[in-house]
Backbone bond lengths (Angstrom), bond angles and torsions (degrees), N, CA, C in turn:
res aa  C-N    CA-C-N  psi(-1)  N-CA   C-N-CA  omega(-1)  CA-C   N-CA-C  phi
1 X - - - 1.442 - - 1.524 108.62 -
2 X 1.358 123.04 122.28 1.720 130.98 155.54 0.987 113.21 -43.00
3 X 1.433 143.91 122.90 1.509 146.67 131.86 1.307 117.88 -69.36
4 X 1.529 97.22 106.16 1.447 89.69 176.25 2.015 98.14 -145.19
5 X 0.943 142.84 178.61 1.557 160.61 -133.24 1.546 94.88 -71.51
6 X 1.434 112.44 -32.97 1.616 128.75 -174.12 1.565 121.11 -97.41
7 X 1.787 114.84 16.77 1.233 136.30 -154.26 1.608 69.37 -94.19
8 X 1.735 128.40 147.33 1.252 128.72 115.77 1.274 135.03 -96.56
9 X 1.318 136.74 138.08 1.440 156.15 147.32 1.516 103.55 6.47
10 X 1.420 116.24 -61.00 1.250 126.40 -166.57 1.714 100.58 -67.76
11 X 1.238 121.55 -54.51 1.400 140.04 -172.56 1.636 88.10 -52.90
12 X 1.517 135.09 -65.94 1.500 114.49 -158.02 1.667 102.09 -89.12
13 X 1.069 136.63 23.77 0.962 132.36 171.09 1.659 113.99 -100.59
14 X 1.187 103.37 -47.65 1.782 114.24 159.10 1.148 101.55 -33.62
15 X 1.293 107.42 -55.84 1.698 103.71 -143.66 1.459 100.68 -94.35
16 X 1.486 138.25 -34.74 1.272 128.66 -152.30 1.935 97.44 -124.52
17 X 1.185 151.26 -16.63 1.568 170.52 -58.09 1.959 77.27 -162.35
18 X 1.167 96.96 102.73 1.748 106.41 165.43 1.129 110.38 65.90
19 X 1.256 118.54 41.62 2.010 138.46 -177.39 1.326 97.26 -130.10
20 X 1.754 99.91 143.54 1.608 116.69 154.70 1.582 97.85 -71.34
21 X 0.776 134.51 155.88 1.936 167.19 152.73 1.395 120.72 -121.03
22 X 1.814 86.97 158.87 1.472 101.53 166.46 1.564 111.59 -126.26
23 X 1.550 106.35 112.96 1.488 92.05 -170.07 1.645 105.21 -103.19
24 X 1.740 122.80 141.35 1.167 148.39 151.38 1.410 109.28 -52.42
25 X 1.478 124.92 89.20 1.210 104.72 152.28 1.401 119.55 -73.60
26 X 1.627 119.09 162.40 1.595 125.80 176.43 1.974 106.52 -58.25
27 X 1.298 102.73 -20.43 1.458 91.40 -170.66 2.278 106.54 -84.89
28 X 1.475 89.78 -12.84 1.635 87.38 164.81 1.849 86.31 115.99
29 X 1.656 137.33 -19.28 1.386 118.80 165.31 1.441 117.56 -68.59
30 X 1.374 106.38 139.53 1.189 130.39 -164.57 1.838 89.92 -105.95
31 X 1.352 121.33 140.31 1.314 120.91 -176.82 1.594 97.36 -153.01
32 X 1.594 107.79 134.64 1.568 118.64 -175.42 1.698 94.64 -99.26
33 X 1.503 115.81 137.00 1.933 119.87 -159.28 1.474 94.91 -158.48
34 X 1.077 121.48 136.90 1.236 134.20 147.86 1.545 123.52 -74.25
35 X 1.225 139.32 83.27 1.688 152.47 176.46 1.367 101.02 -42.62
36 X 1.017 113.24 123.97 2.339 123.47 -173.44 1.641 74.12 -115.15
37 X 1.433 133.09 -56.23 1.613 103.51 -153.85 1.953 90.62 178.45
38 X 1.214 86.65 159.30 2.064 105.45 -172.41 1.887 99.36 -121.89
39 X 0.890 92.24 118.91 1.350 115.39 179.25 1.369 119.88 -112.82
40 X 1.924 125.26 161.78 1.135 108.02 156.93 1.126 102.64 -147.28
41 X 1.658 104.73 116.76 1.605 128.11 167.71 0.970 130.24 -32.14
42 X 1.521 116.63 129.12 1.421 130.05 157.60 1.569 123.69 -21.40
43 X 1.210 86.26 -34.34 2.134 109.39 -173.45 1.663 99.35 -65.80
44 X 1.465 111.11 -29.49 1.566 105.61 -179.24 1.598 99.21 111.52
45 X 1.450 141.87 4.57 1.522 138.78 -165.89 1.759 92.44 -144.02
46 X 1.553 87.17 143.01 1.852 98.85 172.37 1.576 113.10 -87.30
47 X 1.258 102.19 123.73 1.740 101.96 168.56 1.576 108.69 -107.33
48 X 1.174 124.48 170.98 1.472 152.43 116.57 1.259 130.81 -50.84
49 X 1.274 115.41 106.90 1.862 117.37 172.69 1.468 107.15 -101.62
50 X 1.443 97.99 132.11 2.338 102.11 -151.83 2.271 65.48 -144.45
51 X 1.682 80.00 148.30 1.511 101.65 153.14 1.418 92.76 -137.09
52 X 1.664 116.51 -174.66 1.124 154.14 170.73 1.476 120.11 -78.88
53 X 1.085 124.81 -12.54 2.018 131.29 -129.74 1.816 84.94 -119.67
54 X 1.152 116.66 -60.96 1.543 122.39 173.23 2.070 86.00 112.99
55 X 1.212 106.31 18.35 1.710 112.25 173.55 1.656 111.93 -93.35
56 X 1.221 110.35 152.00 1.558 103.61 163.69 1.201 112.47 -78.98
57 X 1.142 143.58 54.66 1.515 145.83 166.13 1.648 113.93 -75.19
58 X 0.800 108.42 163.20 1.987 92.54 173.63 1.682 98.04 -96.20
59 X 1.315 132.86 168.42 1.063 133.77 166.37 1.411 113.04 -161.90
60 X 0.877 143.26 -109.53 2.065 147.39 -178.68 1.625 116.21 -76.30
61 X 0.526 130.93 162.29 1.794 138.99 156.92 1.424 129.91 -143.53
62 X 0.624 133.19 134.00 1.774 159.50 -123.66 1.708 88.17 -147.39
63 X 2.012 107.44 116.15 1.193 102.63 161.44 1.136 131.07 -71.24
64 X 1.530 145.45 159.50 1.293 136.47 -154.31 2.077 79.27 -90.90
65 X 1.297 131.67 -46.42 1.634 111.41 175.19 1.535 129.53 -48.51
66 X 1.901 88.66 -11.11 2.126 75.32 -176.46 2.033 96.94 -109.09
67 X 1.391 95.87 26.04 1.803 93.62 171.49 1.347 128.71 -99.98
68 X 1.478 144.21 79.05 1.290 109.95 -178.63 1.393 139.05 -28.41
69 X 1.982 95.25 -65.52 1.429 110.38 175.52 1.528 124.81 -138.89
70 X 1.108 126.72 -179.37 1.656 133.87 -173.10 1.416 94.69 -140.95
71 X 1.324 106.76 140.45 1.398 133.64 156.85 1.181 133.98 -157.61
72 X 1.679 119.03 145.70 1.670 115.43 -161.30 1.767 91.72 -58.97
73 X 1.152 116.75 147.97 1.680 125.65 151.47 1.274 99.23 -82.49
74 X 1.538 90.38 124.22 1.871 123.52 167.15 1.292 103.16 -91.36
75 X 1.171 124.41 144.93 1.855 131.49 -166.06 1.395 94.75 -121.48
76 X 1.362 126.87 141.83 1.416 148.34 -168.57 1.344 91.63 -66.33
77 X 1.137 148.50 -2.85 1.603 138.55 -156.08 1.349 91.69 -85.35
């Protein structure tokens, strides 16, 4: 999925909400994250809260402006 200005909250949560991913940052790193939950900040911008662990814990967030794209991670199996 594209993140772009017309992304809703509701839309990446369907789709990505207690999934490993692969997120596109705009700068071209590609990063494998587990998504706990999509929020939208006090600051006025929607993030993503992703850990590492594959737990629902909360951990980092990633603004939805510094993402190109999201996608489920497919596992070599």
């Amino acid at each position: 999925m594209k993140i772009n200005k017309e992304t809703k909250l509701w839309d990446v949560i369907k789709a990505f909400n207690w999934k490993w991913c692969v997120v596109t940052l705009k700068n071209g790193k590609r990063i494998k994250l587990y998504i706990v939950d999509v929020d939208y900040e006090a600051f006025g911008y929607n993030i993503i809260v992703y850990n590492y662990t594959g737990s629902n814990s909360y951990g980092n967030d990633i603004q939805f402006s510094d993402i190109d794209e999201i996608e489920l991670y497919k596992s070599e199996e």
